[in-house]
N, C-alpha and C positions, 0 to 999 in steps of 0.2 A: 821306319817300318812301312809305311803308308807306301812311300815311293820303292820299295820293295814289294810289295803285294802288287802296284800296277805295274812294275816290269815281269813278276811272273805271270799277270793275266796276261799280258800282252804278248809275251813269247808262247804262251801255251795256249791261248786258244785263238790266235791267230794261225796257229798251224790247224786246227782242227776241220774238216770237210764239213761243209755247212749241211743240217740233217735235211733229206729229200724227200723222206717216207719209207725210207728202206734200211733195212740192217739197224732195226730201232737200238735193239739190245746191243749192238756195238757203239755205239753211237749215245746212250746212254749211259753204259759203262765209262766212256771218253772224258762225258763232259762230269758224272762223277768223281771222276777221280783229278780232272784239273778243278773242280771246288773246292776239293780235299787239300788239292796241293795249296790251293790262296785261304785255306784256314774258313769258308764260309759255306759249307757243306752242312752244316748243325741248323740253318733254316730249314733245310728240306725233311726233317727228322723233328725239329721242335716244334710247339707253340709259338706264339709271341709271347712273354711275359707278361705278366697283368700287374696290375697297380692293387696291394691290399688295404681295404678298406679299413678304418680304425687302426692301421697301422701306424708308430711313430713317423717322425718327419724325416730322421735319417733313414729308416725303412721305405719308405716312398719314394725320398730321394733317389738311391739305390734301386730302385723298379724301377722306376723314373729313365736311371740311365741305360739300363738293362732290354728295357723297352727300344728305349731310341735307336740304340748299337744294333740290336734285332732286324728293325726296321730298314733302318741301311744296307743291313746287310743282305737281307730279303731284296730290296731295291737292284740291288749290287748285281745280286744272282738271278734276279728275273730276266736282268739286261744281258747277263752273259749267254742264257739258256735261249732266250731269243736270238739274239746275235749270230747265235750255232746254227739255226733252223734256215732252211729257204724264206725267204719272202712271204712268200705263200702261207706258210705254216707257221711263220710268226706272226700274221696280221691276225690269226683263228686263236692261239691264245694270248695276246696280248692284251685281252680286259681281264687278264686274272689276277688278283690282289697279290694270293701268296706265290714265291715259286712255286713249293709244294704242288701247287693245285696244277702246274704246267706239267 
């Protein structure tokens, strides 16, 4: 599956014109919808997951991984969303933790 997901990033958003500050909403739409297509589109719409407190330990567990997977995948899509952008306009959000916030 894994090496499934990096051959559809790699086809699809190696085609994509790197953003320059123009035609944002086209350009956004793009790289929406190649998130959508590699399945990690759900960071830019969620939370992270949180850990419940007083919770049992397979319930932690389970946040535990919940979390981790999130995170990745946030990681994931931050790099794709920069990768898309000029130079220029990746260096401007490139200190932001969540995609979301790009």
């Amino acid at each position: 599956m894994e090496n499934s997901r990096a051959s559809l990033i790699d086809t699809s958003f190696n085609k994509l014109e790197k953003f320059n500050g123009e035609h944002f909403q086209i350009w956004k739409r793009k790289v929406t919808l190649n998130l959508q297509l590699v399945d990690i589109d759900h960071v830019l719409i969620e939370d992270e997951p949180t850990i419940p407190e007083g919770g049992t330990a397979d319930a932690i567990a389970a946040a535990l991984v919940k979390q981790s997977k999130w995170k990745r995948e946030n990681n994931i899509c931050k790099l794709l969303i920069l990768n898309s952008m000029e130079d220029s306009l990746a260096e401007s959000y490139s200190k932001k933790v969540k995609a979301k916030e790009i």
